[in-house]
GUMAR-823406 format. One record per residue: residue number from 1; residue in three letters; x, y, z of N, C-alpha, C in turn. Coordinates in steps of 0.05 Angstrom, whole numbers. Layout:
N
[rec NUM 'Ala' [X Y Z] [X Y Z] [X Y Z]]
...
This chain:
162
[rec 1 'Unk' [-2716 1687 233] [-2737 1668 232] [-2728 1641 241]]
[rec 2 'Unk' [-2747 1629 248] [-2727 1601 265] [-2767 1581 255]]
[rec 3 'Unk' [-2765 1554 251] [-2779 1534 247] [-2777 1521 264]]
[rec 4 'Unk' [-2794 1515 287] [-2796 1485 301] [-2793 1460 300]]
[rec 5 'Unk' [-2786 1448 302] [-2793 1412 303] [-2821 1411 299]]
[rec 6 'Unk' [-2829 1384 283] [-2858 1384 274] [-2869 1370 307]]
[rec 7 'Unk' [-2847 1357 334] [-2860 1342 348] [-2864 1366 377]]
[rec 8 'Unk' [-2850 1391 372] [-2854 1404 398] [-2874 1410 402]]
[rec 9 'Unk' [-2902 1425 386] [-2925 1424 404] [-2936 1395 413]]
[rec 10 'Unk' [-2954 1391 398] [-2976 1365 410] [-2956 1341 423]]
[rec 11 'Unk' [-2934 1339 416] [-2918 1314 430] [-2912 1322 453]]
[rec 12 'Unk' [-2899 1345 464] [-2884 1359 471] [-2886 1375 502]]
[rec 13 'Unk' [-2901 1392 487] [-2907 1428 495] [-2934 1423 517]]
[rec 14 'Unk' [-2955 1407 493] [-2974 1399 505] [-2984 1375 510]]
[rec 15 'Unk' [-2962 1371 528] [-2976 1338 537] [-2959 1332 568]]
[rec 16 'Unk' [-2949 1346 587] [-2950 1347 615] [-2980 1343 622]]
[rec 17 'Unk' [-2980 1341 653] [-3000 1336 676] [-3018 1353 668]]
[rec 18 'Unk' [-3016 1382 666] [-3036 1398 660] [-3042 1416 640]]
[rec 19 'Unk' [-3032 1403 613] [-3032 1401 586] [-3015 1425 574]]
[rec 20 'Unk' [-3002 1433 590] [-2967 1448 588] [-2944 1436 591]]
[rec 21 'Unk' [-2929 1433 591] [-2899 1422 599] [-2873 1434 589]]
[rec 22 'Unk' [-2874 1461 602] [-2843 1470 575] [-2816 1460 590]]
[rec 23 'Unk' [-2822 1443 608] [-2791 1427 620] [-2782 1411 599]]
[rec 24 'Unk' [-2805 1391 579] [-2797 1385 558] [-2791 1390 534]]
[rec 25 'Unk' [-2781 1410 536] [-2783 1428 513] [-2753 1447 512]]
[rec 26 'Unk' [-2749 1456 536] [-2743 1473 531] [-2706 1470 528]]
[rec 27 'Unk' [-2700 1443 530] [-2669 1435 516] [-2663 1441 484]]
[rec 28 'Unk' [-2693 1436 469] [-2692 1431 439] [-2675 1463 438]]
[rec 29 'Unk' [-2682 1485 453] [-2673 1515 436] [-2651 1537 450]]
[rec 30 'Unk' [-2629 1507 457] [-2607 1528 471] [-2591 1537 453]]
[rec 31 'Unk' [-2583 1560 455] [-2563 1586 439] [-2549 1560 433]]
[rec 32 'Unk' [-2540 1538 444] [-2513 1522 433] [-2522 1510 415]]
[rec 33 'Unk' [-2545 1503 408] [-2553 1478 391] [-2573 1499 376]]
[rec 34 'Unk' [-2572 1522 364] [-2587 1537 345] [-2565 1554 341]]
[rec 35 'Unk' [-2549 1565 356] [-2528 1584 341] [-2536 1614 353]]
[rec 36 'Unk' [-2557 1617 358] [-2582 1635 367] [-2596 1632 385]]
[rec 37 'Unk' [-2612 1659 404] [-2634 1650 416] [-2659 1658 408]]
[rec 38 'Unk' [-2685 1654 413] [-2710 1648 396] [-2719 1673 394]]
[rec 39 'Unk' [-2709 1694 419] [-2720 1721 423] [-2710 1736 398]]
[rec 40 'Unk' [-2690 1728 383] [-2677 1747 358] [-2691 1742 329]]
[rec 41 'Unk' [-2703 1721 345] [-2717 1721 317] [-2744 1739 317]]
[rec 42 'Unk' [-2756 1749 284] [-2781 1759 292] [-2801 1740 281]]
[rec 43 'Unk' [-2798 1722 274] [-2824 1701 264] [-2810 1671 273]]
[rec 44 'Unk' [-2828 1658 291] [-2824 1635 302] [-2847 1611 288]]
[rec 45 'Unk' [-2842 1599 264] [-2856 1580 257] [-2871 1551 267]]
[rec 46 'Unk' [-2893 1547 281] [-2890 1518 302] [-2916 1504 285]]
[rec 47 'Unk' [-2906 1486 267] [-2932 1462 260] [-2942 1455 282]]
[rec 48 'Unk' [-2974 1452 280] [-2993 1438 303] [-3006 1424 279]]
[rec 49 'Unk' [-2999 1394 289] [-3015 1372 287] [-3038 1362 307]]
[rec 50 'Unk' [-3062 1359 296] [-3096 1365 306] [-3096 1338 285]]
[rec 51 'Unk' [-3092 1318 305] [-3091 1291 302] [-3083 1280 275]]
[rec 52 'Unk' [-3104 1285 254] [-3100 1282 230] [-3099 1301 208]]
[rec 53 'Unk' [-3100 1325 216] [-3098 1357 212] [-3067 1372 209]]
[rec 54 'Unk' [-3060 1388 194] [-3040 1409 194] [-3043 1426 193]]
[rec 55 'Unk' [-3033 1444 224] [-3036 1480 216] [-3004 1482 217]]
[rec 56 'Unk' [-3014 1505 225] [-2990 1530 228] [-2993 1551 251]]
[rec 57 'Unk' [-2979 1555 267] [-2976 1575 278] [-2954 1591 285]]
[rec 58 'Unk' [-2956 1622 284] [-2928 1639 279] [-2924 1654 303]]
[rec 59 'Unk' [-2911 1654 323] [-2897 1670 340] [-2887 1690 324]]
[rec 60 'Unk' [-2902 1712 327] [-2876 1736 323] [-2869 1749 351]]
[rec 61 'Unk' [-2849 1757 351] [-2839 1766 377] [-2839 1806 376]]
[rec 62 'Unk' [-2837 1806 350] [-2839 1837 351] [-2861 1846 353]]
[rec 63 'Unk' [-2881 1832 341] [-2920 1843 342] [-2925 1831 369]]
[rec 64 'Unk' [-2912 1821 385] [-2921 1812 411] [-2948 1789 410]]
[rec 65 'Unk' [-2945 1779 386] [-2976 1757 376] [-2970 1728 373]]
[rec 66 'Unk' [-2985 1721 364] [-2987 1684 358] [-3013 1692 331]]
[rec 67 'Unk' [-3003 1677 312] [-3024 1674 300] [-3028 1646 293]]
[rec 68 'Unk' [-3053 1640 281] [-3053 1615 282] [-3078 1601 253]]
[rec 69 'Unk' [-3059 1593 231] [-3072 1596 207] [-3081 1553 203]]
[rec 70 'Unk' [-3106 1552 197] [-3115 1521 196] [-3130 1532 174]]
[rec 71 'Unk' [-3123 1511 155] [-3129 1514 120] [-3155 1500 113]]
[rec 72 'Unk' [-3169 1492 142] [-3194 1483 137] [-3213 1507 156]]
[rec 73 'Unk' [-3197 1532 158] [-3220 1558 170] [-3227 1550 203]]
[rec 74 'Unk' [-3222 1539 214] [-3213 1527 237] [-3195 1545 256]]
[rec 75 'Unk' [-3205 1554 287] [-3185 1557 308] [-3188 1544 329]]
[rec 76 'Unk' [-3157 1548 342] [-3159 1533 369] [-3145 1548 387]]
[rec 77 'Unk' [-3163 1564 411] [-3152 1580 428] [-3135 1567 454]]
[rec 78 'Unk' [-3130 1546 451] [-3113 1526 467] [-3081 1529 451]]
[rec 79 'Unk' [-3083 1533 424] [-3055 1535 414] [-3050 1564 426]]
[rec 80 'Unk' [-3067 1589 421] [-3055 1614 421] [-3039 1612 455]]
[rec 81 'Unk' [-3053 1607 481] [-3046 1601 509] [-3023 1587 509]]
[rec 82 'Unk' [-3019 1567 496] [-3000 1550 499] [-2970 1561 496]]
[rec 83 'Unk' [-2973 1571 457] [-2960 1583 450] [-2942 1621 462]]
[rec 84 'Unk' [-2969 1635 473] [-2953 1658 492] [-2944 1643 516]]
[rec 85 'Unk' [-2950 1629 523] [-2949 1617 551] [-2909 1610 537]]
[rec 86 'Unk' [-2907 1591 529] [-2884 1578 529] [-2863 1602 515]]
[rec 87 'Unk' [-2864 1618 499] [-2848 1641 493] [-2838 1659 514]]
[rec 88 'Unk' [-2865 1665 529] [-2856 1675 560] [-2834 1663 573]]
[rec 89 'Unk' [-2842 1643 580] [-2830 1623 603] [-2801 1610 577]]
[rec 90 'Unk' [-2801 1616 553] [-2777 1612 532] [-2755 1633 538]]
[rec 91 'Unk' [-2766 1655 540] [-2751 1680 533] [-2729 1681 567]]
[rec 92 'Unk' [-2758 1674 588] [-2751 1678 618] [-2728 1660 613]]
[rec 93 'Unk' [-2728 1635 619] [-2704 1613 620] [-2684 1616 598]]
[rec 94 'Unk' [-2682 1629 580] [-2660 1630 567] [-2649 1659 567]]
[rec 95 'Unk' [-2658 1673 567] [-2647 1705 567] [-2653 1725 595]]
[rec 96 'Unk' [-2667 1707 603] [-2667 1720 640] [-2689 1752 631]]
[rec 97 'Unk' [-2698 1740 611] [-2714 1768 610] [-2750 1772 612]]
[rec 98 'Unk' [-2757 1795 617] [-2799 1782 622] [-2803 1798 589]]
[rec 99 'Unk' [-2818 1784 581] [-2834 1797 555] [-2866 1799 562]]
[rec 100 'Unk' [-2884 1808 552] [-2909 1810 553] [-2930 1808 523]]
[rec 101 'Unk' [-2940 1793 520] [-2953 1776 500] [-2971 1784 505]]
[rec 102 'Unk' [-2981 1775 525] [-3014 1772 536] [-3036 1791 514]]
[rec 103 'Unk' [-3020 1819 526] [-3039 1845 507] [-3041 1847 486]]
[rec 104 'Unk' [-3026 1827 457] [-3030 1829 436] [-3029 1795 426]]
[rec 105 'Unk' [-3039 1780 443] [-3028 1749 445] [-3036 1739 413]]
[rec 106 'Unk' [-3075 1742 405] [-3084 1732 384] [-3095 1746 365]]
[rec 107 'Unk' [-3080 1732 339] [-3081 1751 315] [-3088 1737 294]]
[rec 108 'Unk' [-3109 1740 293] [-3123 1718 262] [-3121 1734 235]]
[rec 109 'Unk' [-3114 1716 219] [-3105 1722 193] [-3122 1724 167]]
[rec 110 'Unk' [-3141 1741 163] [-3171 1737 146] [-3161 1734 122]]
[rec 111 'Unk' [-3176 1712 110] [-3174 1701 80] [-3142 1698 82]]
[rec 112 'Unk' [-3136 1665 92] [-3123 1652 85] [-3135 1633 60]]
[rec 113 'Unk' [-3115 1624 40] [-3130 1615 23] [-3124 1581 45]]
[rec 114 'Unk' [-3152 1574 32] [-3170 1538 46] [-3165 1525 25]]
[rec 115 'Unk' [-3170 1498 47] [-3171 1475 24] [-3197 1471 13]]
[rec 116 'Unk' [-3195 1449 -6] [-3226 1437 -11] [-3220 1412 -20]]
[rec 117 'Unk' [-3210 1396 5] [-3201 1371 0] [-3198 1363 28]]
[rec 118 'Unk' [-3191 1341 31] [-3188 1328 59] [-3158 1325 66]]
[rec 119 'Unk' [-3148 1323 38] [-3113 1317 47] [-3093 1337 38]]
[rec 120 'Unk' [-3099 1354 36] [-3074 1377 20] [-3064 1402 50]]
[rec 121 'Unk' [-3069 1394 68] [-3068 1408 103] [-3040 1415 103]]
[rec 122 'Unk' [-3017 1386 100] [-2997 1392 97] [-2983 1415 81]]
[rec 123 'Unk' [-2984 1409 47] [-2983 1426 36] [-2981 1456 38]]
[rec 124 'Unk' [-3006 1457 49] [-3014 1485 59] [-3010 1498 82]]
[rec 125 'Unk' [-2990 1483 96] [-2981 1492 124] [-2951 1501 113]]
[rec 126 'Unk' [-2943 1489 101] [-2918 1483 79] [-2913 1519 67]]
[rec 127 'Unk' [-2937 1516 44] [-2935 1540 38] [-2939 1567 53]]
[rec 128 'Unk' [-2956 1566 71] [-2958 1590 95] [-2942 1592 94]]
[rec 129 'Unk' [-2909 1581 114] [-2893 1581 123] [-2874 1595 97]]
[rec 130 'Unk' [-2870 1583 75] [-2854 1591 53] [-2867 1624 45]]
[rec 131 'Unk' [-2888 1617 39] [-2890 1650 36] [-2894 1674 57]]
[rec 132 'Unk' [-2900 1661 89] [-2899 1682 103] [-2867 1691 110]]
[rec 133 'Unk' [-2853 1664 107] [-2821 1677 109] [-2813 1694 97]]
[rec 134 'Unk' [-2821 1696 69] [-2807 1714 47] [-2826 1736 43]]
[rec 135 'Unk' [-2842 1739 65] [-2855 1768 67] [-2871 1773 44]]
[rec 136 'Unk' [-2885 1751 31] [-2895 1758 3] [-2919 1744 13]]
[rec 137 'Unk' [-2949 1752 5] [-2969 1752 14] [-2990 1716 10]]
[rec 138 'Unk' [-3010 1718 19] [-3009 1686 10] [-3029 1685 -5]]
[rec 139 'Unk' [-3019 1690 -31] [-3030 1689 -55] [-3036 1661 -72]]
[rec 140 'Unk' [-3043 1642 -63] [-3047 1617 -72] [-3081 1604 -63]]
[rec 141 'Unk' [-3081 1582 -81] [-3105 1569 -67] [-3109 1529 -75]]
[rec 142 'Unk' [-3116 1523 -74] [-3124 1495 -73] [-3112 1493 -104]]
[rec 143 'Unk' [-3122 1509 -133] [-3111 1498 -147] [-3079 1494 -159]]
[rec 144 'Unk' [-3069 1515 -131] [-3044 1506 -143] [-3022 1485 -116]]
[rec 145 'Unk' [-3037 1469 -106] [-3032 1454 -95] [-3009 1420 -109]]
[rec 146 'Unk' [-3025 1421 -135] [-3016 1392 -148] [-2986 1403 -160]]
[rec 147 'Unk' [-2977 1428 -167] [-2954 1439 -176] [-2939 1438 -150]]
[rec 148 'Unk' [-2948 1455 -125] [-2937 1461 -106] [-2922 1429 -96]]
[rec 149 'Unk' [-2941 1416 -99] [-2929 1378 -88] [-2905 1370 -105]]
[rec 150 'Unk' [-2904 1378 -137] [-2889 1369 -147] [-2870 1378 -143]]
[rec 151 'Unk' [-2859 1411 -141] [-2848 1428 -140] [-2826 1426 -115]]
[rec 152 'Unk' [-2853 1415 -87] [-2831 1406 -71] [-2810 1379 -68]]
[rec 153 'Unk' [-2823 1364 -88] [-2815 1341 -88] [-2786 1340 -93]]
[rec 154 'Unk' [-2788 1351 -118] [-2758 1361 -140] [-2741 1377 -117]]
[rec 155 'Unk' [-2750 1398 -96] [-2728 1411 -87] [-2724 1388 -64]]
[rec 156 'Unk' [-2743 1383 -48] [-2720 1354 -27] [-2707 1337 -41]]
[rec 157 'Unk' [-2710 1323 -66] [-2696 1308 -76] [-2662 1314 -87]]
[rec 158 'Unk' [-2677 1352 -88] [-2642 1369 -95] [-2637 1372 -75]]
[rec 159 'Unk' [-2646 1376 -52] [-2633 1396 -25] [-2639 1416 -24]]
[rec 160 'Unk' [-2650 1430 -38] [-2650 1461 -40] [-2680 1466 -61]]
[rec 161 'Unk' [-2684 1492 -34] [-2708 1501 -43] [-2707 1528 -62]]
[rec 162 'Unk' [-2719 1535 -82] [-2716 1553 -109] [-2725 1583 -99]]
């Protein structure tokens, strides 16, 4: 599993001439500076910030998909393109190899639990990510949001997550 930088999409990925650019991008994920390359992993985590908004979206490389989870029930078929698009053209420039996405590119995730608030986006992009890593289902919802804040608070302040 490998996590993105919160600035590689919308700063990044999508913001060249013709609202792609993986020239800028594509230094952040050399084997030297990850240890690894992106193709070994099977879940690729990439926050998309939607101006004042937090999703989530997950490259897996073995389901050949993108999914793409927004905690206000919300999609954006510009992330899924973006996202096969630059894994392609990721995999090509670093491992000299062709993969094919296309046929299984988008994969929506029914009953993610939503917010019912205007500011808890983060959070909940937070937790996707924590519980889709650990393969445990996403069994949460808005009210356990005010624990989940505190919860994280205590582990950045330790370093380490429980």
């Amino acid at each position: 599993m490998h996590a993105m930088d919160t600035h590689i999409f919308e700063w990044r990925l999508a913001c060249g001439k013709t609202g792609y650019d993986y020239k800028s991008v594509k230094r952040w994920t050399t084997s030297r500076k990850l240890g690894y390359e992106l193709i070994e992993c099977d879940k690729i985590f990439v926050p998309v910030h939607q101006n004042v908004h937090w999703c989530l979206a997950v490259i897996n490389i073995k389901a050949k998909t993108v999914q793409y989870l927004d905690s206000l029930g919300g999609n954006d078929l510009r992330v899924y393109e973006m996202l096969a698009r630059y894994i392609v053209d990721e995999v090509k420039d670093k491992s000299n190899k062709e993969i094919d996405i296309s046929s299984g590119t988008k994969e929506s995730i029914d009953c993610i639990p939503l917010q019912e608030n205007g500011f808890d986006c983060g959070m909940f992009m937070l937790k996707y990510i924590d519980f889709l890593s650990r393969g445990v289902s996403l069994s949460f919802g808005q009210e356990h949001m005010e624990y989940f804040r505190r919860r994280t608070a205590k582990e950045i302040l330790r370093l380490r997550a429980d």
